[in-house]
DSSP file (Angstrom, degrees, kcal/mol; ACC not computed):
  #  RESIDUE AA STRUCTURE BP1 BP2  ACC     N-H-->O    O-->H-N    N-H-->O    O-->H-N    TCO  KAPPA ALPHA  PHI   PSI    X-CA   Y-CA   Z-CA
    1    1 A X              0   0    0      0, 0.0     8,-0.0     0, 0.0     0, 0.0   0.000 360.0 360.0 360.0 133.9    0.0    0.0    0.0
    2    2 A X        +     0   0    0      1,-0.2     0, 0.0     0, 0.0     0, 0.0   0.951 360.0   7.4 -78.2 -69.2    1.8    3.2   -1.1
    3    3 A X  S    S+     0   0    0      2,-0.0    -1,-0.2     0, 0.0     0, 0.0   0.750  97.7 109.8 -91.3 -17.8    0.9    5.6    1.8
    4    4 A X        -     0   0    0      4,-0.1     2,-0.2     3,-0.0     3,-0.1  -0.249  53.5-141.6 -64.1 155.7   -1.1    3.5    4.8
    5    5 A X        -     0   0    0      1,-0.1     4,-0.3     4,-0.0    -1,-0.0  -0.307  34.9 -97.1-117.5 155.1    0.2    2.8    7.9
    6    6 A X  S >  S+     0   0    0     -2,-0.2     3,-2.7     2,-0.2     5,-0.2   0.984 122.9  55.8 -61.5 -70.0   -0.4   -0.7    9.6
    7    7 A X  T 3  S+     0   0    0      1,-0.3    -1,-0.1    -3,-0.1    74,-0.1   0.992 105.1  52.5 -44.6 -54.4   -3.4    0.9   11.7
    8    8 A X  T 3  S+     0   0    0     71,-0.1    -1,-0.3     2,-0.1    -2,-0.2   0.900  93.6  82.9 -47.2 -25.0   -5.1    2.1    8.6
    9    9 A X    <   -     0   0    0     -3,-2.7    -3,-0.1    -4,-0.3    -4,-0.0  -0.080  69.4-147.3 -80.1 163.5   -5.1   -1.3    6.9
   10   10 A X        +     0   0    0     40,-0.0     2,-0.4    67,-0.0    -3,-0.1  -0.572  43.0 157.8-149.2  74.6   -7.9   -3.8    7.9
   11   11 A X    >   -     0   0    0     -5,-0.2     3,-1.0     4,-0.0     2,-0.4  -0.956  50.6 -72.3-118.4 140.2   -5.7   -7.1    7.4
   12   12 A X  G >  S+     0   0    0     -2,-0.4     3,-1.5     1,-0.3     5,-0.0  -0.166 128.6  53.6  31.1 -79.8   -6.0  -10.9    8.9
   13   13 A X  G 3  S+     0   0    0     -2,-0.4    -1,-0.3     1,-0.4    35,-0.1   0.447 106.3  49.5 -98.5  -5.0   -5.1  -10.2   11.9
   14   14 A X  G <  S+     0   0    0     -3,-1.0    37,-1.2    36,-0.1    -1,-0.4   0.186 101.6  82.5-105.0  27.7   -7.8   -7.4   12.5
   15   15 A X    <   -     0   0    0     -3,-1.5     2,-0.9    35,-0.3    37,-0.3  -0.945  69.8-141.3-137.8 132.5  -10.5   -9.6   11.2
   16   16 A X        +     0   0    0     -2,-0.2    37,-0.3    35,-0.2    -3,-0.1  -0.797  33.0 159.3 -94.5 134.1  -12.8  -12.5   12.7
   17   17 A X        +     0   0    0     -2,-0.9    -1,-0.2    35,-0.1     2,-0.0   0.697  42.0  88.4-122.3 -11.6  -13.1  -15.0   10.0
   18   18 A X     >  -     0   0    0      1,-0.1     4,-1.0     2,-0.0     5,-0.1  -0.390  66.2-143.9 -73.5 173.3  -14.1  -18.0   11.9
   19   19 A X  T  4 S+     0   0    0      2,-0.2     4,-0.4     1,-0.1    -1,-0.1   0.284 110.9  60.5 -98.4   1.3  -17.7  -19.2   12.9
   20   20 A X  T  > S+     0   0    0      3,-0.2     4,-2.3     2,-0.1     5,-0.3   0.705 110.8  39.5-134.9 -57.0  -15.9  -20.3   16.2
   21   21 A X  H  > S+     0   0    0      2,-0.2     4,-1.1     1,-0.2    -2,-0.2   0.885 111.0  53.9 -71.7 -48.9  -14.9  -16.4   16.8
   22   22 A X  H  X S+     0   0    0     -4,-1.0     4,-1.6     2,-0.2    -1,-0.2   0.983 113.7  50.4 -44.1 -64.1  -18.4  -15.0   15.6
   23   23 A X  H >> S+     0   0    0     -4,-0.4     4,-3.6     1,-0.3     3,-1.0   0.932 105.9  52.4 -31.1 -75.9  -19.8  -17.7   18.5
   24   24 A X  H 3< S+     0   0    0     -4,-2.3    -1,-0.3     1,-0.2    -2,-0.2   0.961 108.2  48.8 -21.6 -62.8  -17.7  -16.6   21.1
   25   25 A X  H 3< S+     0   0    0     -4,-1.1     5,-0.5    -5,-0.3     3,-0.4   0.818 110.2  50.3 -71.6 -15.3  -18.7  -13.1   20.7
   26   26 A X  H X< S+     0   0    0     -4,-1.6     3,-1.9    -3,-1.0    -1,-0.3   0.803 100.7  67.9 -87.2 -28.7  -22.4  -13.7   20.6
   27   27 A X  T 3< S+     0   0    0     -4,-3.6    -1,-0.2     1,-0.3    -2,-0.2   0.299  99.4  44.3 -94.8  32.2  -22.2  -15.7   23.7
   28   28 A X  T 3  S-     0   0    0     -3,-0.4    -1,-0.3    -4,-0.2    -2,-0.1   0.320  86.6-161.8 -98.3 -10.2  -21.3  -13.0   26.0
   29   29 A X    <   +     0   0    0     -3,-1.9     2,-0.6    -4,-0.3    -3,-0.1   0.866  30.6 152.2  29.2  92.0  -24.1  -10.4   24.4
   30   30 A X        +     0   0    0     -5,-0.5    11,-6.2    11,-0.2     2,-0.4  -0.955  30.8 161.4-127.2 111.7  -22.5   -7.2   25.8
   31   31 A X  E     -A   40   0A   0     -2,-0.6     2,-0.2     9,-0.2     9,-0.2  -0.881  36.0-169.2-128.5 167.9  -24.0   -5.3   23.0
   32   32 A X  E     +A   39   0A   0      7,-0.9     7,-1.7    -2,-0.4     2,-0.2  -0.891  20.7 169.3-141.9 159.1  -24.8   -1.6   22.2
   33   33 A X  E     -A   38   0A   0      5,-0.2     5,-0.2    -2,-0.2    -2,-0.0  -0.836  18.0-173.8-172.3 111.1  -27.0   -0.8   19.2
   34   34 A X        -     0   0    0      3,-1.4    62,-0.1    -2,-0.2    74,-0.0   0.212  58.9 -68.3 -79.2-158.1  -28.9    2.3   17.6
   35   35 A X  S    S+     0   0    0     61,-0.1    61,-1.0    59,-0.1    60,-0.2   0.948 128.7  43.4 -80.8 -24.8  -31.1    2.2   14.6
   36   36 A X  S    S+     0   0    0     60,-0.2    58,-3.6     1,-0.2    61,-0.3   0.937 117.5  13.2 -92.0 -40.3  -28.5    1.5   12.1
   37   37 A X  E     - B   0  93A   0     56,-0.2    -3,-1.4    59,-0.1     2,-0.2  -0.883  51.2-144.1-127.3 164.6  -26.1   -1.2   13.6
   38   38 A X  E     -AB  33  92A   0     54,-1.5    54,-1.8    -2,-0.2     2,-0.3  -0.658  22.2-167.1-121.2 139.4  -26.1   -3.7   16.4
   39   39 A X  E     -A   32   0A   0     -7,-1.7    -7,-0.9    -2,-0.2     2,-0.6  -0.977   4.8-175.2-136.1 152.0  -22.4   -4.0   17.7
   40   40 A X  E     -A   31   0A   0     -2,-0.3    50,-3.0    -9,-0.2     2,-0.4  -0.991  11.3-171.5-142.8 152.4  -21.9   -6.9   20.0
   41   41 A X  E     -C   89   0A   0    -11,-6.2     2,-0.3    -2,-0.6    48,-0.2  -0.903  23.2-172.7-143.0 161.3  -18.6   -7.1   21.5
   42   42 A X  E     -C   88   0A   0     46,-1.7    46,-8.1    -2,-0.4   -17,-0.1  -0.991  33.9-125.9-156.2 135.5  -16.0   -9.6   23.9
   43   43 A X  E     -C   87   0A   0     -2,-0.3     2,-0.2    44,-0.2    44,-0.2  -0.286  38.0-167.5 -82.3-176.8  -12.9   -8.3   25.0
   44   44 A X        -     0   0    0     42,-1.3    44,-0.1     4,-0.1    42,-0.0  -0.561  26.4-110.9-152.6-151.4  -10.1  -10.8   23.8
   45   45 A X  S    S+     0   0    0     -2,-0.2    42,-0.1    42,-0.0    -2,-0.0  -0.222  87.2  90.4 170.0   8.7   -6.1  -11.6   24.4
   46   46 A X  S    S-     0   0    0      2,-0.4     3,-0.1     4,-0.0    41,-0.1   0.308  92.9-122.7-133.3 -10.7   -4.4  -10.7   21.3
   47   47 A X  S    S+     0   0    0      1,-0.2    39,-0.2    39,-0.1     2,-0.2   0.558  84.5  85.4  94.5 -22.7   -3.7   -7.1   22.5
   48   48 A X  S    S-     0   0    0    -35,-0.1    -2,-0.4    37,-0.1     2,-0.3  -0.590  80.4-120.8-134.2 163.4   -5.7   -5.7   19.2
   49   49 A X        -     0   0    0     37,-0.3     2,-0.4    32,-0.2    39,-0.2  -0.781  31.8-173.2 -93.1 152.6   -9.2   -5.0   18.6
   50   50 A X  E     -d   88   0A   0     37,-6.3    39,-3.0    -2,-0.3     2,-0.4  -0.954   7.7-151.7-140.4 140.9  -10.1   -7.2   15.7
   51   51 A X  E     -d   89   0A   0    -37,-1.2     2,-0.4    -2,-0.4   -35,-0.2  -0.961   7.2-163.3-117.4 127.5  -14.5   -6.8   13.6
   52   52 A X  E     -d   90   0A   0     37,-1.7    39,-1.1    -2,-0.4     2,-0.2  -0.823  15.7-138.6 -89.0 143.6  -16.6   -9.0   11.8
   53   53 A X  E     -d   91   0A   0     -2,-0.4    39,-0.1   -37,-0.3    37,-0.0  -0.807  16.4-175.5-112.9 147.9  -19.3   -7.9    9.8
   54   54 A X  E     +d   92   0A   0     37,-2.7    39,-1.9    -2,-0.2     2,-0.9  -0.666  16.0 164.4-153.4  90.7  -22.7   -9.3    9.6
   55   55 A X        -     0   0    0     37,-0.2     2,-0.2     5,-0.0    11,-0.1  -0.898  16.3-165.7 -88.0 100.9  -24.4   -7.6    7.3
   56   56 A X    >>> -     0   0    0     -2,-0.9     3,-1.0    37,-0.3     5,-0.9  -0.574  31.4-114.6-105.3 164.8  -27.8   -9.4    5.9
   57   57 A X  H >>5S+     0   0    0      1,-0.3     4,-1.3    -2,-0.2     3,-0.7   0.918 106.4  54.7 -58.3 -51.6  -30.1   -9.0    3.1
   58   58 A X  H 345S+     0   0    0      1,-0.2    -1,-0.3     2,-0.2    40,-0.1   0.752 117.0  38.1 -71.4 -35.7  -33.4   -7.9    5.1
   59   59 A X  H <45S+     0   0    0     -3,-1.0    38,-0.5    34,-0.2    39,-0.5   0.291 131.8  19.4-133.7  39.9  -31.7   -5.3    6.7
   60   60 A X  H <<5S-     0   0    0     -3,-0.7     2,-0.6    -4,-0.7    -2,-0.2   0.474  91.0-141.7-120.5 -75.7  -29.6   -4.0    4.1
   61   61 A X     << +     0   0    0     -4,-1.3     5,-0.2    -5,-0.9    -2,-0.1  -0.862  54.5  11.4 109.5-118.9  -30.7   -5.0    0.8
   62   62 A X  S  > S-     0   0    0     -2,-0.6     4,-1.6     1,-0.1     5,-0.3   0.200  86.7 -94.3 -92.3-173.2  -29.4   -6.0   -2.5
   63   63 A X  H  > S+     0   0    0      2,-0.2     4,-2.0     3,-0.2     5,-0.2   0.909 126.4  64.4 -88.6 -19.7  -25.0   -7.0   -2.3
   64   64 A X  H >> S+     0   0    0      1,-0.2     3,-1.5     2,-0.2     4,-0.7   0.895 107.7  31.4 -53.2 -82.6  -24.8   -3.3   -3.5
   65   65 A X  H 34 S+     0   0    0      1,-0.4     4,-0.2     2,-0.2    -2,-0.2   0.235 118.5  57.2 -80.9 -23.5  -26.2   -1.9   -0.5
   66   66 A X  H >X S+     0   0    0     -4,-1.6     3,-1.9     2,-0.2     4,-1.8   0.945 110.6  46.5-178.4 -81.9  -24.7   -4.8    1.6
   67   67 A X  H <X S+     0   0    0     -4,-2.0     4,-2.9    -3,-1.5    -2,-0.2   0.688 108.6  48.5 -77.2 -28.5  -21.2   -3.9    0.3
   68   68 A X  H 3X S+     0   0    0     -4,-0.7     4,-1.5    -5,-0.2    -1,-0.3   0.657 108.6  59.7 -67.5 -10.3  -21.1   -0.2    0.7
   69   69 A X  H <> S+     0   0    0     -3,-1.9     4,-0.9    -4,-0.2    -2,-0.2   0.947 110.1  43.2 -51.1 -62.0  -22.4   -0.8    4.2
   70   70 A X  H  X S+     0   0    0     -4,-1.8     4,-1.2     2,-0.2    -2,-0.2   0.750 106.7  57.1 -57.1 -37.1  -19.5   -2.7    4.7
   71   71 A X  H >X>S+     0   0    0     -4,-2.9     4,-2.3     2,-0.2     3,-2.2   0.983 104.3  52.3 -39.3 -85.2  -17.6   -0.4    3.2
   72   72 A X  H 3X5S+     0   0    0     -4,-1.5     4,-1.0     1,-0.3    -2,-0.2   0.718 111.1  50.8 -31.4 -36.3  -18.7    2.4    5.7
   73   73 A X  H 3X5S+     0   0    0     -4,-0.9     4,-1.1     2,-0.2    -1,-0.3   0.529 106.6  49.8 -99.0  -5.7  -17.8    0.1    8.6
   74   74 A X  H <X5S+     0   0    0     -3,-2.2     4,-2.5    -4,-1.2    -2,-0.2   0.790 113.1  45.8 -55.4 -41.0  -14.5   -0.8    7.8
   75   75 A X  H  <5S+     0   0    0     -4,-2.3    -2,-0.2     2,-0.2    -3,-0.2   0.879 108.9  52.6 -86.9 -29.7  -13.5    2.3    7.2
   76   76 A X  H >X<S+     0   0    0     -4,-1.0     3,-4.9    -5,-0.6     4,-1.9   0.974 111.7  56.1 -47.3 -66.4  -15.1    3.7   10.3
   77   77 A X  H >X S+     0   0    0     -4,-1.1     4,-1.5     1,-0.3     3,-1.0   0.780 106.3  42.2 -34.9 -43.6  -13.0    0.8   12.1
   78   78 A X  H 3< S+     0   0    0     -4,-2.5    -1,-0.3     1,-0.3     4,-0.2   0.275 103.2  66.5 -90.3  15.3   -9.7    1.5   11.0
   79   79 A X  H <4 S+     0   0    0     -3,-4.9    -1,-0.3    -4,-0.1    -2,-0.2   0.308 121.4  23.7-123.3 -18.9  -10.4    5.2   11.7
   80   80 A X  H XX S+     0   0    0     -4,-1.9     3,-1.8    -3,-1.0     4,-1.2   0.619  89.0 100.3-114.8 -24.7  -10.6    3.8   15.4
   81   81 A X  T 3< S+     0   0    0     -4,-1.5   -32,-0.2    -5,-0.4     3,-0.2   0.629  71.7  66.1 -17.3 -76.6   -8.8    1.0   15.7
   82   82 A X  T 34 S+     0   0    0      1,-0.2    -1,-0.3    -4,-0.2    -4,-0.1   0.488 108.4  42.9  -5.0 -41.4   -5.8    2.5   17.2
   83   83 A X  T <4 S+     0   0    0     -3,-1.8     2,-0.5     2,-0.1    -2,-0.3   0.522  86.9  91.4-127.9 -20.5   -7.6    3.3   19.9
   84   84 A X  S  < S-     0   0    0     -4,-1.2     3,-0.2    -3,-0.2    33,-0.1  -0.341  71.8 -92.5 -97.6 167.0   -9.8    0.7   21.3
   85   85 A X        -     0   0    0     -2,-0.5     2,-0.4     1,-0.2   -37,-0.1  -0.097  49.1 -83.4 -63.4 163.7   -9.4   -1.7   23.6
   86   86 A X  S    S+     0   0    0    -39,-0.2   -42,-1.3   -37,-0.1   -37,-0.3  -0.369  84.3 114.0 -63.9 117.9   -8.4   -5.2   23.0
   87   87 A X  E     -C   43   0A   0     -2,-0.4   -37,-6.3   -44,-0.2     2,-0.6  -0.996  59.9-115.5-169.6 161.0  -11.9   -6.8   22.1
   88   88 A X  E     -Cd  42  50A   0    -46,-8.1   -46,-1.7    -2,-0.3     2,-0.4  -0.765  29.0-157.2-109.7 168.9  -13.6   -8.3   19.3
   89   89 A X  E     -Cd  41  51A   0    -39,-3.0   -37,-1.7    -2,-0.6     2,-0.8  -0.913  17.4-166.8-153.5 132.6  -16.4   -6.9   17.6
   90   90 A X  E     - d   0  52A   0    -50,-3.0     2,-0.5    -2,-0.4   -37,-0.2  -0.656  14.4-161.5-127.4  88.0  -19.1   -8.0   15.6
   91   91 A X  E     - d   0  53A   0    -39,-1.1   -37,-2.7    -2,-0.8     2,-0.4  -0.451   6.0-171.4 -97.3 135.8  -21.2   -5.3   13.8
   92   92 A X  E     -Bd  38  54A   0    -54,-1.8   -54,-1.5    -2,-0.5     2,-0.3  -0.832  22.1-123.7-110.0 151.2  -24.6   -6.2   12.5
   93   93 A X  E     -B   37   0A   0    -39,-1.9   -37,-0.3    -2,-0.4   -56,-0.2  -0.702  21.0-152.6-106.6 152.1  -26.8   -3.8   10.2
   94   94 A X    >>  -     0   0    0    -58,-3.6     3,-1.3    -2,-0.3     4,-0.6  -0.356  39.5 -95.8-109.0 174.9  -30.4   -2.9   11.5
   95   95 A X  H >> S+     0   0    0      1,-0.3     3,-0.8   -60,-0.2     4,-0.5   0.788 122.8  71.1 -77.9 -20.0  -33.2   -2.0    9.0
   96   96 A X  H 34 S+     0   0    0    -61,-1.0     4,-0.3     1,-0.2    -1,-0.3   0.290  88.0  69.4 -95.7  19.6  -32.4    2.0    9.4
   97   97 A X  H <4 S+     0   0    0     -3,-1.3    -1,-0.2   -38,-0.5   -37,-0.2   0.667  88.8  73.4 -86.4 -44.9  -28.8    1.0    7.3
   98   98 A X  H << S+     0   0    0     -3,-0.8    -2,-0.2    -4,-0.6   -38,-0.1   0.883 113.8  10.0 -47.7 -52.1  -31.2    0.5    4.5
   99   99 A X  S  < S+     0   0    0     -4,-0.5    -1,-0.2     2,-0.0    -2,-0.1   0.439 102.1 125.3-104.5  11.0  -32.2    4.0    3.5
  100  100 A X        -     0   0    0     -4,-0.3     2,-0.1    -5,-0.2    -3,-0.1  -0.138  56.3-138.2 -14.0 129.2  -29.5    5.3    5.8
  101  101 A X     >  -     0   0    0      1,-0.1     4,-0.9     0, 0.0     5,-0.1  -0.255  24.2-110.8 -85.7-157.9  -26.8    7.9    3.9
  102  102 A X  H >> S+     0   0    0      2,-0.2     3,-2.7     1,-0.2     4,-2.0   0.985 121.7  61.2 -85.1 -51.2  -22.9    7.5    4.8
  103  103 A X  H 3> S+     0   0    0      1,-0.3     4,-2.9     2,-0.3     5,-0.4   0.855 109.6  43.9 -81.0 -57.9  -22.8   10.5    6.4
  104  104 A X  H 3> S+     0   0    0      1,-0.2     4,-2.2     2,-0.2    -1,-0.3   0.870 112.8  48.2 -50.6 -29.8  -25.5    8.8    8.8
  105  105 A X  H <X>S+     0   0    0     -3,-2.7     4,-1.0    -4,-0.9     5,-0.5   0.926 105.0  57.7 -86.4 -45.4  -23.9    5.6    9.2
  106  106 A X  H  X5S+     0   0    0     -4,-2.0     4,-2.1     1,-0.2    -1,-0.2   0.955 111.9  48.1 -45.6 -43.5  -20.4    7.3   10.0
  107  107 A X  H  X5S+     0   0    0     -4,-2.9     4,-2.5     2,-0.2     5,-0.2   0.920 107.0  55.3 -42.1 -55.7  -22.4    9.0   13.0
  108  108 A X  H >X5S+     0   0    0     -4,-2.2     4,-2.9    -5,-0.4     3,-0.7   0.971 108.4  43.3 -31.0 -96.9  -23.8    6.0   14.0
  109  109 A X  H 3X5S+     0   0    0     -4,-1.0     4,-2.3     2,-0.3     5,-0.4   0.816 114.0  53.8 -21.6 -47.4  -20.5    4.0   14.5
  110  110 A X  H >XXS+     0   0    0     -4,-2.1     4,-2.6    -5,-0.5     3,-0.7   0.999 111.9  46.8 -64.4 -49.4  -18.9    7.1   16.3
  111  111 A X  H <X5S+     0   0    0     -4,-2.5     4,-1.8    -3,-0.7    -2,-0.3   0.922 114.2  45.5 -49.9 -52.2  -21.6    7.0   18.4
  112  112 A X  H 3X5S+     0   0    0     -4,-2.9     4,-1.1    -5,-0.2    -1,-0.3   0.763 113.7  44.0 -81.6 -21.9  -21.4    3.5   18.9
  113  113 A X  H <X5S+     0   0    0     -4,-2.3     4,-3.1    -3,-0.7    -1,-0.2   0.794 102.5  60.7 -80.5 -36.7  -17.7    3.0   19.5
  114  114 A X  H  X5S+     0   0    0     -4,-2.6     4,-2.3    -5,-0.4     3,-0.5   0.981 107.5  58.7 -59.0 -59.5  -17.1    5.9   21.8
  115  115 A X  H  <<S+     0   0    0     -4,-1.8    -2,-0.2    -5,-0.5    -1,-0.2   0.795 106.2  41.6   0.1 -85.9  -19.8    3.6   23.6
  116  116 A X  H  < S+     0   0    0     -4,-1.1    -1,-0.2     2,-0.2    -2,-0.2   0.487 102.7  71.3 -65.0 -35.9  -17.8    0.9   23.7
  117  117 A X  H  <        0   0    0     -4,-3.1    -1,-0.2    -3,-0.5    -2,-0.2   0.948 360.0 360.0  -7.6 -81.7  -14.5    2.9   24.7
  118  118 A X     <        0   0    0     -4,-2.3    -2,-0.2    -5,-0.0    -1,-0.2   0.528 360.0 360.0 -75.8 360.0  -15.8    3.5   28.0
């Protein structure tokens, strides 16, 4: 990447990709959650904070809208990243993602991580 910085990246090691990880994280529920996303979160061991998206059809809508969601929360994450505690995090989109702009959804997420901060 010509000008990013490690924190800026959203690679492996900042990512849950197992079903095993996802699990985990549901089965503590410590959640916070607005209209647009659901964040459910488990602190973890690794030092880092590391998200999974779960983004679904019903409350999203077509794989466009799905993938610019996702968009929007990656880029929130790594815009924070730096700075939250070691924990894993698993953000799910809410029906108000659908006709949601970015500008809303960036709000959201601040909202919802400063949350999660304290």
């Amino acid at each position: 990447m010509s000008g990013a910085t490690a924190r800026q990246r959203f690679g492996r090691p900042q990512r849950l990709l197992k079903a095993s990880e996802f699990e985990a994280v549901y089965a503590q529920r410590r959640r916070v959650a607005d209209s647009c996303f659901a964040v459910n979160f488990a602190p973890n061991e690794l030092g880092h904070a590391r998200l999974g998206l779960a983004i679904g059809v019903k409350a999203a809508g077509n794989a466009v809208a799905r993938n610019r969601v996702k968009r929007v929360v990656r880029e929130s994450f790594r815009g924070v990243a730096a700075r939250m505690p070691a924990m894993d995090l698993v953000v799910g989109a809410r029906t108000g993602t659908r006709t949601a702009h970015n500008a809303r959804l960036r709000e959201s997420l601040d909202a919802l991580w400063k949350q999660i901060e304290k």
